[in-house]
C-alpha positions as CSV (number, residue, x, y, z in Angstrom):
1,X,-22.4,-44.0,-8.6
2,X,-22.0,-46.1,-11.1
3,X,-18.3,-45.8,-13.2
4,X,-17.2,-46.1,-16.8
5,X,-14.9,-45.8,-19.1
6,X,-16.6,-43.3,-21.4
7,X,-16.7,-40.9,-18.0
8,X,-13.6,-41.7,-17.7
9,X,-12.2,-40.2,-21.4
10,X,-14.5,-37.6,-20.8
11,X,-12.6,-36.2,-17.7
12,X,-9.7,-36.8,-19.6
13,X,-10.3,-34.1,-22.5
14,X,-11.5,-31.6,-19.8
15,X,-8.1,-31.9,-18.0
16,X,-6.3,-31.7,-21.1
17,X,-8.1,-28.4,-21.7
18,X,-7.8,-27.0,-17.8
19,X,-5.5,-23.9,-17.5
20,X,-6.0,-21.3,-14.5
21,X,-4.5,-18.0,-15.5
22,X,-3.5,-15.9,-12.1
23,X,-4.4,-12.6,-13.4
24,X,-2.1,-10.1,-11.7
25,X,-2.7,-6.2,-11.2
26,X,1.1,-5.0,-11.9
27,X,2.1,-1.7,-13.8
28,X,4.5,-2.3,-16.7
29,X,7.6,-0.5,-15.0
30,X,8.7,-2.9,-12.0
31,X,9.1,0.4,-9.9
32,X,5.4,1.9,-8.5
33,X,4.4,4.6,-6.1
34,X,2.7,3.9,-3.6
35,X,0.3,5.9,-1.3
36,X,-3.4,7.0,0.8
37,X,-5.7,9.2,1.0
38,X,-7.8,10.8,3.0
39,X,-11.2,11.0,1.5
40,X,-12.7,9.7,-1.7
41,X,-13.4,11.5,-4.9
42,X,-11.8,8.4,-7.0
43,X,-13.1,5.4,-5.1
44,X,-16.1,3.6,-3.9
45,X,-16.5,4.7,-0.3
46,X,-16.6,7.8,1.5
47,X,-12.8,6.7,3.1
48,X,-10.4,7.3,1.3
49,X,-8.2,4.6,-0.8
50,X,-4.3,3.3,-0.6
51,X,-3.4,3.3,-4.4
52,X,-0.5,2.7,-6.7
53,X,0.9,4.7,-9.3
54,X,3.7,3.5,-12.2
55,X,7.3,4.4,-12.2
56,X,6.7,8.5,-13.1
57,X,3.6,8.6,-11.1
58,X,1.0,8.3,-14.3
59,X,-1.0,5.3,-14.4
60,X,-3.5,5.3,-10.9
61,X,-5.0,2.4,-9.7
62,X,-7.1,2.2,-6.4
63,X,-5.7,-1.2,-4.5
64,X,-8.4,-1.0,-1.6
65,X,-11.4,0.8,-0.9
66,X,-11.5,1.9,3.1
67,X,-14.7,1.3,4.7
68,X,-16.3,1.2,8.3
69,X,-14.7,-2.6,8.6
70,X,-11.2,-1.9,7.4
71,X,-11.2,1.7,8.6
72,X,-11.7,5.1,7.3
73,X,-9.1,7.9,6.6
74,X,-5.4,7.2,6.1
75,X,-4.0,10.3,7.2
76,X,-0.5,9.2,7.4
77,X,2.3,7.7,5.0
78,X,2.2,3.9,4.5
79,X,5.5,2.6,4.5
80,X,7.4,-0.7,3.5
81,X,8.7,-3.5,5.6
82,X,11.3,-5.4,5.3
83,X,9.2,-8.6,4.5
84,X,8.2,-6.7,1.3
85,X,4.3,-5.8,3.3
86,X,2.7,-2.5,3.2
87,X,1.9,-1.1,6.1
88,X,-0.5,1.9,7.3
89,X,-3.2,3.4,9.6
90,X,-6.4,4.8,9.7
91,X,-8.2,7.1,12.0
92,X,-11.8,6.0,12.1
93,X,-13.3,2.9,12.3
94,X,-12.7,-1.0,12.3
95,X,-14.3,-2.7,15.2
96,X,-13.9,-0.4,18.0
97,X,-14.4,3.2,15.4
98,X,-10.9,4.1,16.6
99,X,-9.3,3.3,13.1
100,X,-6.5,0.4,12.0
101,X,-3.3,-1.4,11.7
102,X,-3.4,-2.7,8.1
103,X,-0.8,-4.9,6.0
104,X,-1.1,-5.3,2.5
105,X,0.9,-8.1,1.1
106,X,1.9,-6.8,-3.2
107,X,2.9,-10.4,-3.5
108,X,-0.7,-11.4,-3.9
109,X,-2.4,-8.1,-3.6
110,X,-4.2,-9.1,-0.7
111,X,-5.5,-6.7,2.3
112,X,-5.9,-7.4,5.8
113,X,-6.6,-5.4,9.1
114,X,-3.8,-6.5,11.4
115,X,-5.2,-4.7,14.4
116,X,-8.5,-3.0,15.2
117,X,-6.9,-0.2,17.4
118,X,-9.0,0.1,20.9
119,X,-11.3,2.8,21.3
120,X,-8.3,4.9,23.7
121,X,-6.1,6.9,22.5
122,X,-6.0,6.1,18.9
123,X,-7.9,8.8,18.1
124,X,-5.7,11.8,15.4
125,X,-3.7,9.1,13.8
126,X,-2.3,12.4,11.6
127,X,1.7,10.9,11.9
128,X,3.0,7.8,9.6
129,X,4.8,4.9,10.4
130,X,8.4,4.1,10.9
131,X,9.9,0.6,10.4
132,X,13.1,0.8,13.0
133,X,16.3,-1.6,12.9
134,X,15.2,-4.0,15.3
135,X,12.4,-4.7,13.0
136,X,9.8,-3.0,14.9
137,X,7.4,-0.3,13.6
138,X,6.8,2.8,15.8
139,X,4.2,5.5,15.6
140,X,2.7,8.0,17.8
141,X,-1.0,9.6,18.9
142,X,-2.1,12.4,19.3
143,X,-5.1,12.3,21.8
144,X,-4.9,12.4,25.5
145,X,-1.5,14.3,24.9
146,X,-0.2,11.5,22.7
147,X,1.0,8.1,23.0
148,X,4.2,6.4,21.5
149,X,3.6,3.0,20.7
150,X,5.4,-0.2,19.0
151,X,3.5,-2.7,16.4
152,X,5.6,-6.4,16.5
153,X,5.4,-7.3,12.8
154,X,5.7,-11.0,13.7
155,X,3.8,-11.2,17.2
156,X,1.1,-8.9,15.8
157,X,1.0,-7.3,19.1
158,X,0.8,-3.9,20.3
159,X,2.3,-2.0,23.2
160,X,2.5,1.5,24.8
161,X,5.7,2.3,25.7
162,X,5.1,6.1,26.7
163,X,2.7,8.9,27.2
164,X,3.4,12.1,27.0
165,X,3.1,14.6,29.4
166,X,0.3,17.6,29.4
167,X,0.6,20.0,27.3
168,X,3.2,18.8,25.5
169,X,1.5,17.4,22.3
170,X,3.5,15.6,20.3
171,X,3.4,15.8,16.3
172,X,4.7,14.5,13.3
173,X,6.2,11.1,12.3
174,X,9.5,9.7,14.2
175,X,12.8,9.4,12.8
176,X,15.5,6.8,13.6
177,X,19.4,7.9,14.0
178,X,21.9,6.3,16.3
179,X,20.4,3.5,17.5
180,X,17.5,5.7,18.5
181,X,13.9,6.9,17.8
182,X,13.4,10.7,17.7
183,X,10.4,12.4,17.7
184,X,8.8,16.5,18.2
185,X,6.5,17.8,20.1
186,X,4.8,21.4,19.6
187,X,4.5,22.4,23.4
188,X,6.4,22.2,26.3
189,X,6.4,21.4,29.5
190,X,6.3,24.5,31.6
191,X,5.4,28.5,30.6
192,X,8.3,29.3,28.2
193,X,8.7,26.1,26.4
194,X,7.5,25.8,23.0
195,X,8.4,22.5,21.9
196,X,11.0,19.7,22.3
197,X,12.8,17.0,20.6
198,X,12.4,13.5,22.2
199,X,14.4,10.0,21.9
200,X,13.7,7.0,22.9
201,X,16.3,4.2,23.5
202,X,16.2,1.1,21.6
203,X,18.3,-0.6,23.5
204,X,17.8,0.7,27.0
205,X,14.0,1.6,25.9
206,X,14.3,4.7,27.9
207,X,12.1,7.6,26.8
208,X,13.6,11.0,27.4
209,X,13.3,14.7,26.2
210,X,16.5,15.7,25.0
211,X,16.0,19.6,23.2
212,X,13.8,22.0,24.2
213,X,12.6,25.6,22.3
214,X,12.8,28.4,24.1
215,X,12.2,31.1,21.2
216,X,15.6,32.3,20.8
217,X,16.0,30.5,17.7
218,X,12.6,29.5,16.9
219,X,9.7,28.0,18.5
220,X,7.3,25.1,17.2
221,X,8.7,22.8,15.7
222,X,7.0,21.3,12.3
223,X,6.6,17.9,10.3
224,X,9.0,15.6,11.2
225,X,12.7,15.9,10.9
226,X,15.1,14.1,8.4
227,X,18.4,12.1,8.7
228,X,21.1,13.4,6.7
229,X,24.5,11.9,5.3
230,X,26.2,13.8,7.9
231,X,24.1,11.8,10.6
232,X,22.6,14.9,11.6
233,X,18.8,15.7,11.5
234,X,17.1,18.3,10.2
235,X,14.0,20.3,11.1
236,X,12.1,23.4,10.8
237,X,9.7,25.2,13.4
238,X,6.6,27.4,13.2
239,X,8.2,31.0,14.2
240,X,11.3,32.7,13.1
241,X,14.1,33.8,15.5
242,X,14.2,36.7,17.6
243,X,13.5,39.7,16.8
244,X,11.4,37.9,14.6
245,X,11.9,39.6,11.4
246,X,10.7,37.1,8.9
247,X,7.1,35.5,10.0
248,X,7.9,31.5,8.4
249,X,9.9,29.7,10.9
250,X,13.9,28.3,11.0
251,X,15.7,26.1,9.4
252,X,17.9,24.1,12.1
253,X,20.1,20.8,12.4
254,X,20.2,18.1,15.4
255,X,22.9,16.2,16.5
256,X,21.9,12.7,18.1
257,X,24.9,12.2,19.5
258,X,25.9,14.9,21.3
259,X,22.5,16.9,21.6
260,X,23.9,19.8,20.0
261,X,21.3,22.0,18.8
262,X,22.4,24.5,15.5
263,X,20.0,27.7,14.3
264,X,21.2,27.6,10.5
265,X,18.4,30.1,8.9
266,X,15.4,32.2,9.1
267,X,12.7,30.9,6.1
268,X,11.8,33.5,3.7
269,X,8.7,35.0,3.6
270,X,8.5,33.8,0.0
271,X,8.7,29.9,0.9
272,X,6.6,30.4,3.9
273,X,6.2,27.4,6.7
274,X,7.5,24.0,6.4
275,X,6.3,21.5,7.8
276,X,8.4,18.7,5.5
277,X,11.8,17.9,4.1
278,X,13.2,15.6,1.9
279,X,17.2,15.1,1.0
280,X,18.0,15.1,-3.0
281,X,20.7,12.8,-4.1
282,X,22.8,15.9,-4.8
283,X,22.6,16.3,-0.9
284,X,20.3,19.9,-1.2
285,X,17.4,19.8,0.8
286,X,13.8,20.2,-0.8
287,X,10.5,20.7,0.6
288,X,7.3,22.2,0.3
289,X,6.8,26.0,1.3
290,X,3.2,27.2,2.9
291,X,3.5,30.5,0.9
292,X,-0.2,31.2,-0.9
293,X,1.0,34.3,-2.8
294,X,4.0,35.1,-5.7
295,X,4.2,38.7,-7.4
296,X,2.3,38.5,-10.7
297,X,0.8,35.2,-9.5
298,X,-1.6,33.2,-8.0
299,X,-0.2,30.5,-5.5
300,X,-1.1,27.9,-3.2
301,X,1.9,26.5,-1.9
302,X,5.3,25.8,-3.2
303,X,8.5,24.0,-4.2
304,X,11.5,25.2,-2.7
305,X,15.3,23.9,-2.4
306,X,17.8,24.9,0.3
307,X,21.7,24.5,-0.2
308,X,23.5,23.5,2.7
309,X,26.5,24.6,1.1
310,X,25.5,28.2,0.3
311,X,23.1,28.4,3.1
312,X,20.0,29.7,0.7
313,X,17.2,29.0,-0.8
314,X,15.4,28.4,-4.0
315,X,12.2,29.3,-4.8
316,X,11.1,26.5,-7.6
317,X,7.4,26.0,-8.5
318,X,4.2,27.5,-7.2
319,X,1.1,25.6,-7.4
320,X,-2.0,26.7,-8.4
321,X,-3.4,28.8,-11.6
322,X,-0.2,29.0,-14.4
323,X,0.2,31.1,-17.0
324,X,-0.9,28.5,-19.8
325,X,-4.1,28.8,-18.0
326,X,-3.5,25.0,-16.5
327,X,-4.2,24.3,-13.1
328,X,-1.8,22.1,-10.4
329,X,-3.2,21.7,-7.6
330,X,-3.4,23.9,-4.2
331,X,-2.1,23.2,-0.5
332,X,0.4,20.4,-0.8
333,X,2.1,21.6,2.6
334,X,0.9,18.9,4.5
335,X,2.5,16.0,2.4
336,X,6.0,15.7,1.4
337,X,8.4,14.9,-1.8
338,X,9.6,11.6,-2.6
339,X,13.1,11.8,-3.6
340,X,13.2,8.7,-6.3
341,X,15.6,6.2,-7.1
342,X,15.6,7.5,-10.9
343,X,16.6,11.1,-8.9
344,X,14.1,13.2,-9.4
345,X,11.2,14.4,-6.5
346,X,7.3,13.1,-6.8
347,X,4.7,14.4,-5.0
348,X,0.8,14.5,-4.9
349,X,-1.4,17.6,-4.3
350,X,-5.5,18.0,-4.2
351,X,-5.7,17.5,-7.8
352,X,-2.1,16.3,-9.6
353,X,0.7,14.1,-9.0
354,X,3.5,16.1,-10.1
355,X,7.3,15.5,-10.9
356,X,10.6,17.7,-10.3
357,X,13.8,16.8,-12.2
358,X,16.5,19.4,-10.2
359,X,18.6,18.1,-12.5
360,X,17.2,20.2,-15.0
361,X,14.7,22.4,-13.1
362,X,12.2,21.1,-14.8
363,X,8.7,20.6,-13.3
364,X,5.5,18.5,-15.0
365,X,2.4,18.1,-13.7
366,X,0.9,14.7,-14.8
367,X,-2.3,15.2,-14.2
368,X,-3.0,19.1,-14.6
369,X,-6.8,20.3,-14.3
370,X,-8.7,23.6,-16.1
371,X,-9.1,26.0,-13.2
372,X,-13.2,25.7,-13.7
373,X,-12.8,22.2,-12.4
374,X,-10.8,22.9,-9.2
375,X,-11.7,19.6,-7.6
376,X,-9.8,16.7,-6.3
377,X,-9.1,13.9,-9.2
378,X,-7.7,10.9,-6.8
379,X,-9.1,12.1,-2.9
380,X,-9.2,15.3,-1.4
381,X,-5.7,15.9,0.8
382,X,-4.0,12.7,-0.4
383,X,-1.9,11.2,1.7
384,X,-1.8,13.8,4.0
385,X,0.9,14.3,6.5
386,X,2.7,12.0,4.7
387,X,5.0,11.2,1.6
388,X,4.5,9.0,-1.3
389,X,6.6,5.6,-1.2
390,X,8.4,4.2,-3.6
391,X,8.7,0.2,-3.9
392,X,10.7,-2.0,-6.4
393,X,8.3,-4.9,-7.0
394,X,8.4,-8.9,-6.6
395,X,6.6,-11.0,-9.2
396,X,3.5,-10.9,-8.3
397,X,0.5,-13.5,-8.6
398,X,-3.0,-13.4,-7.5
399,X,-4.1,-16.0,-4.2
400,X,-4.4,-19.6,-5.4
401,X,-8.3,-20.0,-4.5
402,X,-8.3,-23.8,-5.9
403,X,-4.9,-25.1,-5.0
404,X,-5.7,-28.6,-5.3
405,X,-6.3,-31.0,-8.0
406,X,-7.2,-34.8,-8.1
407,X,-6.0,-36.0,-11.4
408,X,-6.1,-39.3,-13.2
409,X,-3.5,-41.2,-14.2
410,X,-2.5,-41.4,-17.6
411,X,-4.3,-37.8,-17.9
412,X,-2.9,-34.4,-19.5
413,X,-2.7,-31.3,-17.0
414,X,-1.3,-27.9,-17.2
415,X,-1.6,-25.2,-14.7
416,X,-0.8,-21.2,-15.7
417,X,0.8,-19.0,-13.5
418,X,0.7,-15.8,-16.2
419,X,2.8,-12.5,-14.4
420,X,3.4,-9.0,-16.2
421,X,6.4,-9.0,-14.5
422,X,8.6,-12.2,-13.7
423,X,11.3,-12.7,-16.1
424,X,12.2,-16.1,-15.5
425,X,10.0,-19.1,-14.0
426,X,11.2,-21.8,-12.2
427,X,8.4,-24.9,-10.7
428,X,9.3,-26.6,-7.8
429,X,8.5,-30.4,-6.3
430,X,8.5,-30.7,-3.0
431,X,11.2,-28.3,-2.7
432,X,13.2,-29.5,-5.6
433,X,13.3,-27.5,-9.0
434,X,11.9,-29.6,-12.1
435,X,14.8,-29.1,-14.8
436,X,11.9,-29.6,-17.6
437,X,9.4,-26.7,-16.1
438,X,10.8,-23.6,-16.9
439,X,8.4,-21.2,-18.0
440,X,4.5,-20.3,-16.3
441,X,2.7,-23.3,-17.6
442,X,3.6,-26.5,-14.9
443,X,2.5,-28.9,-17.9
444,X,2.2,-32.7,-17.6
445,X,0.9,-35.2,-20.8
446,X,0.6,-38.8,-19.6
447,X,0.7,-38.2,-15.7
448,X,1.6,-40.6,-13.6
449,X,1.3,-41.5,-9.9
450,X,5.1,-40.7,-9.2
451,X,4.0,-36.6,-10.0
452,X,2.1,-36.6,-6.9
453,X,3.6,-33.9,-4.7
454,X,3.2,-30.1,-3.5
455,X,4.6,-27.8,-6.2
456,X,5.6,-24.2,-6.6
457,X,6.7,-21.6,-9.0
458,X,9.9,-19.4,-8.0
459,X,9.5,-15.9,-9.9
460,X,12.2,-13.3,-10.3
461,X,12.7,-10.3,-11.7
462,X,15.0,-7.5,-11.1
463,X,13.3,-6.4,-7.7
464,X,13.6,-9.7,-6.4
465,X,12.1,-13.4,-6.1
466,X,8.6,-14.4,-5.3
467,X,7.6,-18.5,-4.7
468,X,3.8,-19.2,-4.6
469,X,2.2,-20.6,-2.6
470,X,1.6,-24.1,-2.7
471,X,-0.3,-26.0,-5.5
472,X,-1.3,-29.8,-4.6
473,X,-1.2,-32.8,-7.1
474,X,-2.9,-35.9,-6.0
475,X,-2.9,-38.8,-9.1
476,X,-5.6,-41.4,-9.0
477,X,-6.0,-44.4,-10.9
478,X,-9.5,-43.8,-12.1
479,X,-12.5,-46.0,-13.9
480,X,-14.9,-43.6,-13.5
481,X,-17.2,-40.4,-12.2
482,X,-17.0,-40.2,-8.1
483,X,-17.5,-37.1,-6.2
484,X,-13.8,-35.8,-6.4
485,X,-14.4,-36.3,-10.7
486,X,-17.5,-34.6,-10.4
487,X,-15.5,-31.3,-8.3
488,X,-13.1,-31.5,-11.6
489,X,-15.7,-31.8,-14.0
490,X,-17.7,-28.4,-13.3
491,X,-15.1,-25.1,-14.2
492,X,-16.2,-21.6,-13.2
493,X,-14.6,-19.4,-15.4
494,X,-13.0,-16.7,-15.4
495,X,-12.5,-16.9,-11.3
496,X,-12.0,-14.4,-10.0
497,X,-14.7,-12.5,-12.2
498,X,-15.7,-9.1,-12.9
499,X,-19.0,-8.9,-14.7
500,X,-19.7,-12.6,-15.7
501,X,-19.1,-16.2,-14.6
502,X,-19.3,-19.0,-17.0
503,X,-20.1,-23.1,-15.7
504,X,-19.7,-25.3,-17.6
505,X,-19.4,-29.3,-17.4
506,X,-18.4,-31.9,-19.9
507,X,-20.4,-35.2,-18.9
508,X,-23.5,-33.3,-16.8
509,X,-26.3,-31.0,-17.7
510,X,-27.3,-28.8,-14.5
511,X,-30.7,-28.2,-13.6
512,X,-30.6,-24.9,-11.2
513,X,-27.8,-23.2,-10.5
514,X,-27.8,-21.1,-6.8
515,X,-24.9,-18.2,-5.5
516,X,-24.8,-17.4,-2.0
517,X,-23.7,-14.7,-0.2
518,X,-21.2,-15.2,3.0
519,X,-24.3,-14.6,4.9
520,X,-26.0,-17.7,3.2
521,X,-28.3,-16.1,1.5
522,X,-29.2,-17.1,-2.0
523,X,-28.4,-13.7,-4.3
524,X,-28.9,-15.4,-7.4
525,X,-30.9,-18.1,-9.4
526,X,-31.0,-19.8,-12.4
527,X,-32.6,-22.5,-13.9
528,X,-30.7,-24.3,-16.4
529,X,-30.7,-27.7,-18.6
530,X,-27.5,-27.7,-20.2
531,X,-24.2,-28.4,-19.4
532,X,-23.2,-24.8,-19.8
533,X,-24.7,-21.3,-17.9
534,X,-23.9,-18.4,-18.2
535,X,-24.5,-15.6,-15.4
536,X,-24.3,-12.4,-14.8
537,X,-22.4,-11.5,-11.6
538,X,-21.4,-7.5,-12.7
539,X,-23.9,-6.3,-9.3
540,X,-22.8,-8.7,-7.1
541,X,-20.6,-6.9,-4.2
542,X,-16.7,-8.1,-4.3
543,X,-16.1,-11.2,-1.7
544,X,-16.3,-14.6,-1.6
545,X,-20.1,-16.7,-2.9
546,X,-20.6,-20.1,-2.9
547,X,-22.0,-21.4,-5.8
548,X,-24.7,-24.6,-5.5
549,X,-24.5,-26.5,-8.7
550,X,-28.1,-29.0,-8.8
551,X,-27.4,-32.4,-10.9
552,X,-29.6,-34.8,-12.0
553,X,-28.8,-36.9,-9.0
554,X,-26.1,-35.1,-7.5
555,X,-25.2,-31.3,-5.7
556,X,-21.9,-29.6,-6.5
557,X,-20.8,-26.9,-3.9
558,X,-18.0,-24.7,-6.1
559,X,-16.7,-21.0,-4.8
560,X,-15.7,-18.0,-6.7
561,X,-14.5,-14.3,-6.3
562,X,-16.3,-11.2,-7.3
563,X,-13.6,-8.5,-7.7
């Protein structure tokens, strides 16, 4: 190919114009809500979703979509690493139809299936996940009696350590105190037992039961149980204690240490069974009750507090049909509250996210329904078994899909990194900060060859500090139009796109414009002469398309993203 100077200016006023805005998908508050669910009524598959809610629990958006490839049904709580990542399961498919092991990174809002679970003994995923303090995160099954197992965040490998015995049949989601992982199971191991308490060592890595329920003080134990200031745990079981004159379970604390196990109550009737606690910051105890029915009302479930003090309980809120005529939800007894940094509780039913201030007593449902419309707004049973979590969020930027640029010397460039919620910016060259680059546009007038380099932007805000990933700045001394001029010359914006896609070119009309599928397969056509096209992209499914640009002499291979 021939090369001038006119191509030459040419490239020049479309650098000068090139900015790349990384669209990010952040709520306003830095603080979000994070959760799954278990089927779809709000999404685009029949799966369920992991969403994310603002700082009060208002403001849903849908993150990921499960599906066959990524998995189906989230049944238990997703939780939060320590590298920032959110982690979770599902219970149906992936690759072997046993479910997943999923990470999904807020930094960048990407997804990806860490590990397609085998098709053994991953079946009942109900439990969520617990991140222990070697770094580690531990979970349990519930088929073939159950399975404890260990996920290595930074091997990405994953390992049985223990199965548990017939019939005992383990449930709900492990706890860590003392340097140990403790756990519940419903039966036990011989005629008489009805449940024990398990531990195993972290250090030694010695499983062993260390409780069991005989029915003197309550038999079946519930949920999971929760650490307290004290360093004691607390739980609650199916049945009362004998003679049995309440029919909603106990109310009992665990000592790791020495074993000790303490009967503290008998559940009222009025709160029902238990299946999940959470501590407030004012060191009460809160959870939801099983109770269906109030005097004078119509109930599905309930709020509840219990003083450790006083040794009582509170009735507080019963879902269902109000008196206003409103309607909260039913059945939230198989998910538990959230006890917020801002000190009040969140928590998510079949048809509301609701808050409770016990500072005040005071109880809103965001998202309250007319009773003719009983049906689930975001999934039916979301998050179920499970807790919403709450996650103080990095800057965050969407993935660099073109993070290289050949430039000409002499040129203008400026590159936008554009975030809702970064307060300060700081770009980086080859690991040293740029005293004159500030603020999200890296901008250069008259660049020269000495600006080569791999550059990065350093975000913070109050939740912490986020560097992108790299962006790569080759200069050239250019006299004209090669192949890497003619890559610069065609944009595709805006990338990634929602409905439409716009090439354009400022030296080169097109002649037919092709997108291709991952499968190669040509989805769309157009035939252009013009050195602008616009197309239509709003029924394309979201992924990844090549896009086969036709010159008058030439062929341009460009990618872009359908969200």
């Amino acid at each position: 190919m021939q090369k001038n100077h006119f191509m030459k200016n040419r490239l020049h006023l479309m650098l000068t114009t090139l900015g790349l805005l990384i669209h990010l998908n952040c709520a306003f508050a830095q603080k979000e809500f994070w959760g799954s669910t278990r089927y779809m009524t709000g999404g685009t598959t029949s799966g369920g979703f992991l969403f994310k809610t603002d700082s009060v629990a208002g403001n849903v958006v849908i993150v990921h979509n499960f599906d066959s490839l990524s998995g189906f049904e989230a049944l238990g709580s997703v939780i939060q690493a320590a590298n920032g990542n959110i982690y979770g399961t599902t219970t149906t498919g992936g690759l072997n139809g046993s479910g997943t092991l999923f990470e999904y990174n807020p930094d960048i809002d990407s997804f990806i299936v860490k590990i397609n679970l085998p098709d053994i003994n991953f079946f009942y995923l109900y439990d969520g996940l617990i991140q222990a303090s070697n770094g580690k995160i531990y979970f349990t099954t519930e088929i073939n009696n159950g399975y404890l197992y260990e996920y290595d965040i930074t091997a990405n490998t994953l390992t049985p350590l223990a199965q548990f015995p017939y019939p005992t049949n383990q449930r709900g989601t492990l706890v860590e105190a003392n340097g140990k992982i403790f756990g519940l199971t419903t039966l036990g191991l011989i005629m008489g037992e009805h449940g024990k308490i398990y531990e195993y060592n972290l250090t030694t890595h010695v499983f062993s039961y260390v409780h069991t329920f005989n029915g003197l003080y309550g038999y079946i134990p519930l949920g999971k149980m929760i650490l307290g200031t004290n360093g004691l745990l607390y739980g609650t079981t199916q049945t009362s204690s004998y003679p049995y004159t309440t029919n909603s379970g106990t109310l009992y604390s665990f000592n790791p240490q020495t074993y000790a196990y303490t009967f503290l109550t008998d559940i009222p009737d009025t709160i029902g069974n238990v299946f999940y606690l959470t501590f407030g910051a004012n060191n009460k105890i809160y959870g939801i009750g099983a109770n269906s029915y109030q005097p004078n009302c119509q109930y599905y479930g309930n709020i509840f507090e219990y003083d450790l003090v006083a040794n009582s309980f509170q009735f507080i809120h019963g879902f269902g049909l109000q008196s206003n005529g409103t309607y909260d939800g039913l059945y939230p007894i198989l998910g538990g509250l959230l006890a917020a940094s801002n000190s009040k509780l969140y928590g998510v039913n079949n048809a509301t996210f609701y808050e409770y201030d016990y500072s005040n007593n005071t109880f809103i449902a965001n998202t309250p329904i007319p009773v003719a419309q009983p049906t689930p707004v975001y999934g039916a049973n979301p998050n179920v078994n499970g807790y919403l979590i709450e996650i103080c969020r990095k800057p965050s930027y969407k993935y660099f899909y073109t993070d290289s640029f050949t430039i000409c010397e002499t040129h203008n460039f400026n590159y936008t990194v554009h975030s809702t919620n970064a307060n300060s910016y700081q770009w980086n060259k080859n690991g040293a900060a740029l005293a004159t680059q500030t603020d999200s546009i890296l901008n250069f007038s008259n660049i020269q060859l000495s600006d080569s380099g791999i550059y990065t932007c350093t975000m913070q805000n109050q939740c912490g500090q986020t560097e992108t990933m790299n962006l790569v700045i080759m200069i050239d001394v250019c006299t004209g139009m090669d192949e890497t001029s003619l890559q610069n010359n065609i944009t595709i914006q805006p990338n990634p796109a929602h409905d439409k896609i716009t090439i354009s070119s400022l030296q080169t009309n097109f002649s037919k414009i092709e997108i291709i599928n991952a499968l190669g397969e040509i989805v769309l056509q157009t035939k252009n002469n013009s050195n602008q096209a616009d197309i239509d992209v709003s029924k394309l499914q979201q992924g990844v398309y090549q896009v086969k640009i036709y010159l008058d002499k030439n062929v341009v291979m460009k990618k872009f993203v359908k969200e």
